[in-house]
VOKOL-523581 format. One line per field, with one value per residue (C-alpha): residue number from 1; residue in one letter; x, y, z. Coordinates in Angstrom, 1 decimal. Layout:
k: (NUM / ...)
r: (a / ...)
east: (X / ...)
north: (Y / ...)
up: (Z / ...)
//
This chain:
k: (1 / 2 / 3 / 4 / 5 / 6 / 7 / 8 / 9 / 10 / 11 / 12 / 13 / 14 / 15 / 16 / 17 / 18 / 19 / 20 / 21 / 22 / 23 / 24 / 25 / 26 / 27 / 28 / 29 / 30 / 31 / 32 / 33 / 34 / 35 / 36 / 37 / 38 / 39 / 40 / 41 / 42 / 43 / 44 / 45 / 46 / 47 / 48 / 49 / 50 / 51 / 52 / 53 / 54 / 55 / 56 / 57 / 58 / 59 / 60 / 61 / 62 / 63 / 64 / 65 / 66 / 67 / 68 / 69 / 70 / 71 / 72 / 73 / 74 / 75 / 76 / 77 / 78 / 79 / 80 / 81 / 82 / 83 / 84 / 85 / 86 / 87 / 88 / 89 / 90 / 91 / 92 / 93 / 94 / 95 / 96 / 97 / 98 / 99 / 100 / 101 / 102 / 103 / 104 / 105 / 106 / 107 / 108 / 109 / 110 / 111 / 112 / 113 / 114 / 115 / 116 / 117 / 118 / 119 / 120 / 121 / 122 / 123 / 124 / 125 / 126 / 127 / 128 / 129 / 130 / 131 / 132 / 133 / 134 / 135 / 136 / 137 / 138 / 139 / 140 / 141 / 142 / 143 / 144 / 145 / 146 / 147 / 148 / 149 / 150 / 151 / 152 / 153 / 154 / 155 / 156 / 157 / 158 / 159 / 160 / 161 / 162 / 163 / 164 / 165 / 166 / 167 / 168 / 169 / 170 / 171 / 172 / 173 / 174 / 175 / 176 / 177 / 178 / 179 / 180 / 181 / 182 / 183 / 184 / 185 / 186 / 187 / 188 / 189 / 190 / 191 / 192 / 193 / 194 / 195 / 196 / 197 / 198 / 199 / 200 / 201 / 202 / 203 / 204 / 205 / 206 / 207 / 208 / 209 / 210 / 211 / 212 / 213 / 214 / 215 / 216 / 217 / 218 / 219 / 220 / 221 / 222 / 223 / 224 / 225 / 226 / 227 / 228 / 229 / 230 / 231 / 232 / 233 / 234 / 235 / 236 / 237 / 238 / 239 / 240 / 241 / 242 / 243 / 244 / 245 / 246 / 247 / 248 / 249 / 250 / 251 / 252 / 253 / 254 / 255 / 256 / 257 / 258 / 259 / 260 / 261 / 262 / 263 / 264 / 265 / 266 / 267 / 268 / 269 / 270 / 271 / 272 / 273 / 274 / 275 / 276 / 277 / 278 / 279 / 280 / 281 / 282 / 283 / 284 / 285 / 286 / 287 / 288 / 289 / 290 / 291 / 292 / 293 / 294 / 295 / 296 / 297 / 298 / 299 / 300 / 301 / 302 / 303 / 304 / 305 / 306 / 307 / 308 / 309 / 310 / 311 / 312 / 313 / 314 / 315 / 316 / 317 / 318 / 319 / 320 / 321 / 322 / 323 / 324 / 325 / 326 / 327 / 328 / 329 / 330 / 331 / 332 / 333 / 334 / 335 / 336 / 337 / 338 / 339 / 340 / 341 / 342 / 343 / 344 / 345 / 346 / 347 / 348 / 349 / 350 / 351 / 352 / 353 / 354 / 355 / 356 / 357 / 358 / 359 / 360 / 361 / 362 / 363 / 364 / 365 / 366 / 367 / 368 / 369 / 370 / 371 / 372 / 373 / 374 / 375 / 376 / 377 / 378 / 379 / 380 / 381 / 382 / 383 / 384 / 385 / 386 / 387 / 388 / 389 / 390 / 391 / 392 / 393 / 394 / 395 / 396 / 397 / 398 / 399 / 400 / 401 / 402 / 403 / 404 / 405)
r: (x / x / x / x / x / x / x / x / x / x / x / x / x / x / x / x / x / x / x / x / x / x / x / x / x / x / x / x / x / x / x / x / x / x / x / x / x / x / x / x / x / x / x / x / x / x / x / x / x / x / x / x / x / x / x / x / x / x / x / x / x / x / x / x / x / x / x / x / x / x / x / x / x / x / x / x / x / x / x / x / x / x / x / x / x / x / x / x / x / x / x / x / x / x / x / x / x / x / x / x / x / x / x / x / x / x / x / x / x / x / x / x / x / x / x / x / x / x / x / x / x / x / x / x / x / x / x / x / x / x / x / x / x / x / x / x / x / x / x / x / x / x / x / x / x / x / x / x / x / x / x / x / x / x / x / x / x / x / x / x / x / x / x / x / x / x / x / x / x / x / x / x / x / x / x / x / x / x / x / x / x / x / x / x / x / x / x / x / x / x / x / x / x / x / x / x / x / x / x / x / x / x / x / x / x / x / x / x / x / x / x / x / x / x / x / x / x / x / x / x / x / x / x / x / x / x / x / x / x / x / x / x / x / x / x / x / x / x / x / x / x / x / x / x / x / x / x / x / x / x / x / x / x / x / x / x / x / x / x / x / x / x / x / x / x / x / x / x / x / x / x / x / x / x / x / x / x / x / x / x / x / x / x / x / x / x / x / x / x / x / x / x / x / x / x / x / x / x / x / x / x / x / x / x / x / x / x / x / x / x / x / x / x / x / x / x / x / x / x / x / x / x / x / x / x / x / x / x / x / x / x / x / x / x / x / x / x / x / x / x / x / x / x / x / x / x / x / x / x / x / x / x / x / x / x / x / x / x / x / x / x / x / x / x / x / x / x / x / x / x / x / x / x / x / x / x / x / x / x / x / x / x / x / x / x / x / x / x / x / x / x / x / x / x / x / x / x / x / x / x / x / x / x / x / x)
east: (134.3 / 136.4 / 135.2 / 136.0 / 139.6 / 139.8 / 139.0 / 140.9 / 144.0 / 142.9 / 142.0 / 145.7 / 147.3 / 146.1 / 147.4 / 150.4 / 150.7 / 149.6 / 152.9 / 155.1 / 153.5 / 154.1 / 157.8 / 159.8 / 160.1 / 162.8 / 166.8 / 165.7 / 167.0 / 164.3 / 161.8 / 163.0 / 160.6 / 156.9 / 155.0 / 157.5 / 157.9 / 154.0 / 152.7 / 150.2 / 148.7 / 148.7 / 148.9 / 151.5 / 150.3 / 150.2 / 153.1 / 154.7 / 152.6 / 154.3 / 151.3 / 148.7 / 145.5 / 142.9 / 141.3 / 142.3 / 139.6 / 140.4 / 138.6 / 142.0 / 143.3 / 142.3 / 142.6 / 142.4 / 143.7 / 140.6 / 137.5 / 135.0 / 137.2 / 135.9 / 132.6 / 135.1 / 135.5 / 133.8 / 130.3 / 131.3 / 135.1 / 136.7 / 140.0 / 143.0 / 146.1 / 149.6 / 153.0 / 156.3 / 159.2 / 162.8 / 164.3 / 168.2 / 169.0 / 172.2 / 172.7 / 174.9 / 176.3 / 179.5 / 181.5 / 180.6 / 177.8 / 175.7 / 174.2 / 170.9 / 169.1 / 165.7 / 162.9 / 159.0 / 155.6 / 154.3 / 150.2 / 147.2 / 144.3 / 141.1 / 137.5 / 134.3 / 131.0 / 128.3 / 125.3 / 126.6 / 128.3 / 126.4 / 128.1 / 131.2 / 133.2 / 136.9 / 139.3 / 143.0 / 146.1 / 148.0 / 150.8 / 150.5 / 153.7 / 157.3 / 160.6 / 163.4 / 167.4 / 170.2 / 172.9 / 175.4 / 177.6 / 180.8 / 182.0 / 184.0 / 183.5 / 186.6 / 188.5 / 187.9 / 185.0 / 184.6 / 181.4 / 178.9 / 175.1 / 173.5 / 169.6 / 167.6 / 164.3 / 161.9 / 158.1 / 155.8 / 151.8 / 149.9 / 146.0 / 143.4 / 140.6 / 137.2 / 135.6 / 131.9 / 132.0 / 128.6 / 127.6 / 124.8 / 123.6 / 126.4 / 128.5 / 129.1 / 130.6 / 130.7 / 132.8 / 134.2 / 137.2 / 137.4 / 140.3 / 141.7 / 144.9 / 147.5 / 151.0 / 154.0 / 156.9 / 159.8 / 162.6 / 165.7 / 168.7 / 171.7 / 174.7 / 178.0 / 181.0 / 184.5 / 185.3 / 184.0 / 183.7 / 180.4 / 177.2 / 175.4 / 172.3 / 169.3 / 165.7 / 163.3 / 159.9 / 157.1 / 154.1 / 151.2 / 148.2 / 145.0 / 141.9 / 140.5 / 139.8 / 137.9 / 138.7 / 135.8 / 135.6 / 134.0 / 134.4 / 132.7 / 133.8 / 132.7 / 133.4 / 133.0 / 133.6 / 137.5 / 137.9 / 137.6 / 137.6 / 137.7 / 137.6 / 138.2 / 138.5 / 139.3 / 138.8 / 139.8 / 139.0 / 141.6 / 141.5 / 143.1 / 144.6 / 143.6 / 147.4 / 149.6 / 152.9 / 155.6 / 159.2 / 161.8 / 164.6 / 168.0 / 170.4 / 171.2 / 167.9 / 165.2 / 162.0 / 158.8 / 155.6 / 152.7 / 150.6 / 147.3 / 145.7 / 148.7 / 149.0 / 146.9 / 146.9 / 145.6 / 142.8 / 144.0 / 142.5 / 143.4 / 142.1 / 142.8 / 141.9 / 142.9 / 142.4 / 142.4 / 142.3 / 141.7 / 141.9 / 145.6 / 147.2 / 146.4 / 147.9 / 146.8 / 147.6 / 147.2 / 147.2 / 146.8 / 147.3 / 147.6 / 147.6 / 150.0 / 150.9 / 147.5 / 147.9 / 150.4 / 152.0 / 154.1 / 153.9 / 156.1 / 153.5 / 155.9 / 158.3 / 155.7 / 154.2 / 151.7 / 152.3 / 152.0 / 151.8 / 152.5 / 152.6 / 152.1 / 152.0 / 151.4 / 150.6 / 150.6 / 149.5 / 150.3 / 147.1 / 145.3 / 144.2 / 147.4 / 148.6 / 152.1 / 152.9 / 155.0 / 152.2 / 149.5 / 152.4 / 151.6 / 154.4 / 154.4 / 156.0 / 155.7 / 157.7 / 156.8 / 157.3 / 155.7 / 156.7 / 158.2 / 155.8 / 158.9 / 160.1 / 163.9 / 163.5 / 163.8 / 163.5 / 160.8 / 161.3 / 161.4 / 161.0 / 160.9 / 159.6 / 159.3 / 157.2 / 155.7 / 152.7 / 152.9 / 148.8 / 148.2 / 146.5 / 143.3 / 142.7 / 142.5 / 145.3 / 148.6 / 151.8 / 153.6 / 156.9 / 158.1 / 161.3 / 161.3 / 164.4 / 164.0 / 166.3 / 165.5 / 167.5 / 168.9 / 168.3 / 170.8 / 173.8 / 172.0 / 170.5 / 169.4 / 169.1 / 167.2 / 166.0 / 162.8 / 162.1 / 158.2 / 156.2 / 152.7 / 149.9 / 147.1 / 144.7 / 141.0 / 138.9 / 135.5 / 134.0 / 130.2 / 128.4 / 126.2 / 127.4 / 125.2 / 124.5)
north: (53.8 / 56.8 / 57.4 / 53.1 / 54.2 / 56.9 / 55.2 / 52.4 / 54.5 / 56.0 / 52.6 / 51.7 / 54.3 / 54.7 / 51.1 / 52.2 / 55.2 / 52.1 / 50.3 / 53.6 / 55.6 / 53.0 / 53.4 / 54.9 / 59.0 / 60.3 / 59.9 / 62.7 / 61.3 / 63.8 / 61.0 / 58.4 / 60.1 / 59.5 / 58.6 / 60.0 / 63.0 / 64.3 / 65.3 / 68.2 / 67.0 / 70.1 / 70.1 / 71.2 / 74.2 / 76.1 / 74.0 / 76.6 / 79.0 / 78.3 / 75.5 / 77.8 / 75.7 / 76.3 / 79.3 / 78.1 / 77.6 / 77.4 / 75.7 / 74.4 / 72.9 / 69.7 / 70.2 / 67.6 / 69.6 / 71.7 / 69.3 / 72.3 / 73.2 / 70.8 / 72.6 / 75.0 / 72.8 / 73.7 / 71.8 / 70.0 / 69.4 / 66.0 / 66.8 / 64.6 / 65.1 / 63.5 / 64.6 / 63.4 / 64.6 / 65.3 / 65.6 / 66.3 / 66.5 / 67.2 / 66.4 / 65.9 / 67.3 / 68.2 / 65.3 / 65.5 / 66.1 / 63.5 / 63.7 / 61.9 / 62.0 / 60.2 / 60.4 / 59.3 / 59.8 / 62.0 / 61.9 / 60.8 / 62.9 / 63.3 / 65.0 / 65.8 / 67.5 / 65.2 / 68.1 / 71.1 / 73.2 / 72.3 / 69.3 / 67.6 / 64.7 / 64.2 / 60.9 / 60.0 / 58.3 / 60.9 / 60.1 / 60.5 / 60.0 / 58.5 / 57.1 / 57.3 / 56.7 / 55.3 / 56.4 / 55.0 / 56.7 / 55.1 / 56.1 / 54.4 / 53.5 / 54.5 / 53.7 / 50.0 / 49.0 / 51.0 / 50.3 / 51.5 / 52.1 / 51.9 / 53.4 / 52.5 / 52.7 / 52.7 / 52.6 / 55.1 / 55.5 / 56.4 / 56.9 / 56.9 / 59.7 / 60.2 / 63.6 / 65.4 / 69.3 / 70.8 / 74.6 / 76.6 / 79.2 / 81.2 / 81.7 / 78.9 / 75.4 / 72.4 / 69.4 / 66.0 / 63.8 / 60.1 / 58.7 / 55.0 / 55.0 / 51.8 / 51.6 / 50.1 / 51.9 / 49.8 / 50.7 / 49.6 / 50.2 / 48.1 / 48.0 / 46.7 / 46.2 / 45.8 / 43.4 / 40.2 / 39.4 / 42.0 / 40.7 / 42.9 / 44.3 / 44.7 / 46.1 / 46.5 / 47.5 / 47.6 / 49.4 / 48.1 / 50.8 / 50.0 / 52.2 / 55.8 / 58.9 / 62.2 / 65.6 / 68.1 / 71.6 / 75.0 / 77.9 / 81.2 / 83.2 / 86.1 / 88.0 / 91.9 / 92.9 / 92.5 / 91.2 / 87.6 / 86.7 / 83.4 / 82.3 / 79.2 / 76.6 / 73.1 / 70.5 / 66.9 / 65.2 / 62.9 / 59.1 / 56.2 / 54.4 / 50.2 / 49.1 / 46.8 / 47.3 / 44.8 / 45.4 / 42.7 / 42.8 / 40.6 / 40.8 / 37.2 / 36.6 / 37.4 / 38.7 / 39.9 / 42.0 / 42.9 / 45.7 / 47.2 / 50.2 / 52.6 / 55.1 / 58.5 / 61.3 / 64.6 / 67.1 / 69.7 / 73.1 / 75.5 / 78.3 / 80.3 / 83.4 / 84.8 / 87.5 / 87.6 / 90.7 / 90.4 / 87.0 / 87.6 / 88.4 / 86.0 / 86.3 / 83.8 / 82.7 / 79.8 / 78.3 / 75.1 / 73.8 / 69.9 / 68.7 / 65.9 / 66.9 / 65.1 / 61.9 / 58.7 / 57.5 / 54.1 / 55.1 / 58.3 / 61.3 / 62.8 / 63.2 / 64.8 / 68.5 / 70.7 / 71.5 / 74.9 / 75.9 / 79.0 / 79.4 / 82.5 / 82.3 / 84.5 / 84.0 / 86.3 / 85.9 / 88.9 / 88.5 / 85.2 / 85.8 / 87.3 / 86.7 / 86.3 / 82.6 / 84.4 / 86.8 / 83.5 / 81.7 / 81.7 / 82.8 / 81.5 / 82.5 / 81.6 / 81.1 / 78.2 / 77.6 / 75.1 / 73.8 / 69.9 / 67.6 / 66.4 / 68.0 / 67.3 / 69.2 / 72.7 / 75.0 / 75.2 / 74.0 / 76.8 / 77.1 / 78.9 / 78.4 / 79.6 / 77.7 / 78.6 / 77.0 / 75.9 / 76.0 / 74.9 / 76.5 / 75.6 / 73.5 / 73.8 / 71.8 / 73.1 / 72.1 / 73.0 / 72.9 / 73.8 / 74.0 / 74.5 / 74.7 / 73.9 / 73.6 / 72.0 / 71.6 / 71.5 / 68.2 / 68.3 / 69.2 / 67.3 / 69.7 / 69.3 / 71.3 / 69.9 / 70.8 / 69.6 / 69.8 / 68.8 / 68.4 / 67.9 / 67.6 / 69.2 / 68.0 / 68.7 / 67.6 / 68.5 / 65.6 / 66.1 / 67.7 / 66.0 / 66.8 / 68.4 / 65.9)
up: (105.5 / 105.9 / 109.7 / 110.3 / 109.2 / 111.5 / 114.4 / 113.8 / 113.5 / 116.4 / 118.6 / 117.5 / 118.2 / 121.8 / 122.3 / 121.1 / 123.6 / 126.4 / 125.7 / 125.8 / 128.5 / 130.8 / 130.8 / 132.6 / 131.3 / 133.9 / 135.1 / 137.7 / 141.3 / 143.0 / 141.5 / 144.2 / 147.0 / 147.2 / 144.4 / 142.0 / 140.1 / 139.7 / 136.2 / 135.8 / 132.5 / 131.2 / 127.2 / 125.5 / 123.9 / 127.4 / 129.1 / 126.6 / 128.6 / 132.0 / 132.5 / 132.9 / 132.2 / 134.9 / 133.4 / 129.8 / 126.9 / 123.4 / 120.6 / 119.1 / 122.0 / 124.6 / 128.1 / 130.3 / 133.4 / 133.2 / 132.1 / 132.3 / 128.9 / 126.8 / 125.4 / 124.1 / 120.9 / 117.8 / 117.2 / 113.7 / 115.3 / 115.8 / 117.6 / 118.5 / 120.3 / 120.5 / 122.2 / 122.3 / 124.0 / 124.5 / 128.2 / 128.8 / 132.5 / 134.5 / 138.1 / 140.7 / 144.0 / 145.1 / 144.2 / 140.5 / 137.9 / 135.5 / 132.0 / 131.2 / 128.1 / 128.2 / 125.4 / 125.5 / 124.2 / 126.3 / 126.3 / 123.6 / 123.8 / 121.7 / 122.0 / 120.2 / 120.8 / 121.6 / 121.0 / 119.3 / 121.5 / 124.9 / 125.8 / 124.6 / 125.7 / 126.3 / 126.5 / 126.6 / 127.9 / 130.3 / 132.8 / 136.5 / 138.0 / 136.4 / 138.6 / 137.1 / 138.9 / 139.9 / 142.5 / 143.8 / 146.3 / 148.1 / 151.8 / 154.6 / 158.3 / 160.5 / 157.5 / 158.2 / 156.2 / 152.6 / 151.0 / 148.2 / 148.4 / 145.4 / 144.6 / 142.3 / 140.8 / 137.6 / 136.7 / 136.7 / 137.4 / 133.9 / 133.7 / 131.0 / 131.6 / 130.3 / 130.6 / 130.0 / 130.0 / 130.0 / 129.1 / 131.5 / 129.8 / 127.4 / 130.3 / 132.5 / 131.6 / 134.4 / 133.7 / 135.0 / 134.1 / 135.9 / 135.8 / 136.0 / 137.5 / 136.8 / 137.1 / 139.0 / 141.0 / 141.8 / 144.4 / 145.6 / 147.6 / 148.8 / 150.5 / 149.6 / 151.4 / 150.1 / 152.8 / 152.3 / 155.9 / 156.1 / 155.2 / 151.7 / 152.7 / 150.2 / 150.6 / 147.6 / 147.4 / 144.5 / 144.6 / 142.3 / 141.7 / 140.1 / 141.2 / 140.5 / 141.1 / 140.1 / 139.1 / 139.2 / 136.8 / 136.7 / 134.3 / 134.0 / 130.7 / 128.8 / 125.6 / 125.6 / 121.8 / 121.6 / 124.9 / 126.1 / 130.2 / 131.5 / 135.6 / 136.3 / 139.0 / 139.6 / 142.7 / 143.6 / 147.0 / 148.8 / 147.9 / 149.0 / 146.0 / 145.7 / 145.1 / 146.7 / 148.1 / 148.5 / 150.6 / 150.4 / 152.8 / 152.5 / 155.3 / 157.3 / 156.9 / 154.0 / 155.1 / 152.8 / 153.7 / 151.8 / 152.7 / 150.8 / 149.9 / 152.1 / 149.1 / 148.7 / 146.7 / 148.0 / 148.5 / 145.7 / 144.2 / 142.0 / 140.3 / 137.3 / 135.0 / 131.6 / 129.3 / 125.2 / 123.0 / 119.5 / 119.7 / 119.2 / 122.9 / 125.5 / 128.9 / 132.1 / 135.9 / 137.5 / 141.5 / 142.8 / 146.0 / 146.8 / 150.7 / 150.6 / 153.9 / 155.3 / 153.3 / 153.2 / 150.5 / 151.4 / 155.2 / 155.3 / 156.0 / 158.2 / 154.6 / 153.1 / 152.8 / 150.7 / 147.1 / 146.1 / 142.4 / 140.0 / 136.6 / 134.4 / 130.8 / 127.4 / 123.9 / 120.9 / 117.3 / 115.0 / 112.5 / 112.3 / 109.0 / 107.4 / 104.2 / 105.9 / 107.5 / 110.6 / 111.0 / 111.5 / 114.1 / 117.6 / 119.8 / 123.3 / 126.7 / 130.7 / 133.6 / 136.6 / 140.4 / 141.9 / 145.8 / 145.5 / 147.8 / 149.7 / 152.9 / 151.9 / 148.8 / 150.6 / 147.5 / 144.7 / 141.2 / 138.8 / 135.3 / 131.9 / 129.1 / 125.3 / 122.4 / 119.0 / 117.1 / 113.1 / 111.8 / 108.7 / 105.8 / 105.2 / 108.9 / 112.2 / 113.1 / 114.5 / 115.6 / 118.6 / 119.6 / 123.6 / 125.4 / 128.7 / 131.3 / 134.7 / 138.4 / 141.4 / 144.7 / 147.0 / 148.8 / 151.2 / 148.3 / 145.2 / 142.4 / 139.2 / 135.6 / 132.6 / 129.5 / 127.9 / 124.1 / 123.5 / 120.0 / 119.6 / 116.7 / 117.6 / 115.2 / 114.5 / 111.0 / 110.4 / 110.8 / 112.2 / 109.2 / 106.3 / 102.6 / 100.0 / 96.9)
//
């Protein structure tokens, strides 16, 4: 009866994160290009780690970026993960600077071996992409005409993923996430004149995805006495996305087209390796590429260029088994740079960040609080700071074992 509980709360509880994931998580204008701004899905014990992941395996902690991870989980361990976060952002150019505050559940994860600790099985509700603003801006022609043009635009892609991670020997681990991919991204912009005499001019466009894709793992890792090594790597082909995308246009005369199936998302790698001594100092490195240069997305390849990612991360816990809470604590640190997929974003988003882990006595569950700050820009003048406070529970119960009578 216990276990029907469980996954009852759990059943309602991912239909929960359905409804909240799907809105909009974002006031960045940056996320009016492309698909929107792109989320790594990395958890948030190592976003707190700069976002390392790749080369990432830890029995406490779910890892959808790196599905090869999964066999890391203890063989009588459910686990079950859910984040929530905090985002201040401040942007502007030289005319003047904005405040946003925007707030969100950020992911639902859960996973559990399915024979001991040769192959487990991971699921969960993750975003892909979020849109997010609203500009206006107000200039004149020859001092005749004045008029405002407004942007705007909302939605967001989300995805639920199911993963298999398999071990080879006591060294290797393969893995697999699929990944259904639904969403919609709305956009808009408009002109409007002061003087009535001139005509307001309108275009929207929505882009409806439904389809999926596949995300492909491989881990190699080794303990020598006190010292843990893990190499990893990750791959995704290039797919075109089944979606729909509508643009409305409103000048003297209104005019609709619908085209299908015009959005991709790219070829992308990465690798990644970390070290662990002691199980208490944990240090990693992560690149990924992603070739958006070589795919479409609504029509504008020629906006469009590779990604290139970096992110270097730490963690260090003083004893594990120390009689003094602080001393149990994890403390984590990393730093991120990471090219934006858009030609007119010229410089690389960059950012820091600092977290610390809570365990509880007794359990294997922890939680985790991050904040990370960030800057990107410029696009032409606009730039933008933010600051991102993230929580998680990182959960696991013992659930696969039989009792004595």
């Amino acid at each position: 009866m216990l276990r029907i509980k469980r996954g009852i709360l759990t059943l309602v509880g991912t239909l929960f994160a359905v409804c909240l994931i799907a809105q909009n998580n974002t006031s960045s204008p940056f996320s009016c290009y492309g698909l929107g701004d792109i989320n790594d899905n990395v958890p948030n014990t190592y976003r707190a780690m700069g976002g390392i992941g790749i080369g990432m395996r830890n029995h406490k902690v779910i890892n959808p970026s790196q599905p090869a991870s999964f066999t890391a989980c203890d063989s009588l361990t459910f686990m079950f993960d859910l984040a929530a976060d905090l985002l201040w952002t401040n942007y502007g150019d030289d005319e003047g600077r904005k405040n946003k505050i925007n707030g969100n559940l950020e992911y639902i994860t859960l996973q559990f071996p399915l024979y001991k600790r040769y192959i487990a099985f991971s699921a969960g509700l993750l975003p892909f992409s979020s849109v997010g603003y609203n500009i206006s801006l107000s200039d004149s022609i020859n001092s005749d005409y004045h008029y405002t043009t407004n942007f705007y635009g909302n939605g967001g892609i989300s995805e639920v993923y199911g993963g298999l991670s398999v071990n080879l020997f006591d060294w290797v681990a393969l893995g697999a996430n699929i990944y259904y991919m639904f969403g919609d991204v709305a956009n808009s912009r408009g002109v409007t004149f002061t003087e009535s005499e001139v005509k307001t001019v309108l275009q929207a466009s929505e882009t409806s995805v439904s389809s999926v894709r596949f995300r492909e793992g491989l881990q190699f890792f080794h303990t020598f006495g006190k010292h843990s090594f893990v190499l990893g790597g990750i791959f995704e082909d290039q797919r075109t996305l089944k979606s729909d995308y509508t643009v409305a246009e409103s000048t003297q005369l209104d005019t609709v087209w619908v085209a299908e199936d015009i959005a991709d998302v790219p070829m992308m790698f990465g690798v990644g390796a970390s070290y662990t001594f002691d199980n208490r100092l944990t240090v990693g490195f992560d690149y990924a590429r992603a070739y958006w240069s070589k795919v479409s997305a609504f029509e504008n390849i020629d906006e469009l260029r590779d990604r290139n990612r970096y992110a270097f991360g730490a963690e260090y816990r003083h004893n594990p088994l120390g009689r003094n809470y602080a001393e149990r604590m994890f403390w984590r640190i990393g730093c991120n740079l990471a090219d934006s997929y858009v030609k007119k974003v010229k410089n690389p988003d960059f950012m820091v960040s600092i977290g610390m882990g809570f365990p509880l006595r007794n359990t294997g569950t922890v939680f985790n609080v991050t904040f990370e700050y960030g800057h990107r820009g410029p696009a032409a003048s606009l730039k933008e700071n933010y600051l991102r406070m993230t929580f998680n529970a990182a959960i696991a119960e013992n659930w696969f074992f039989k009792r004595r009578l």
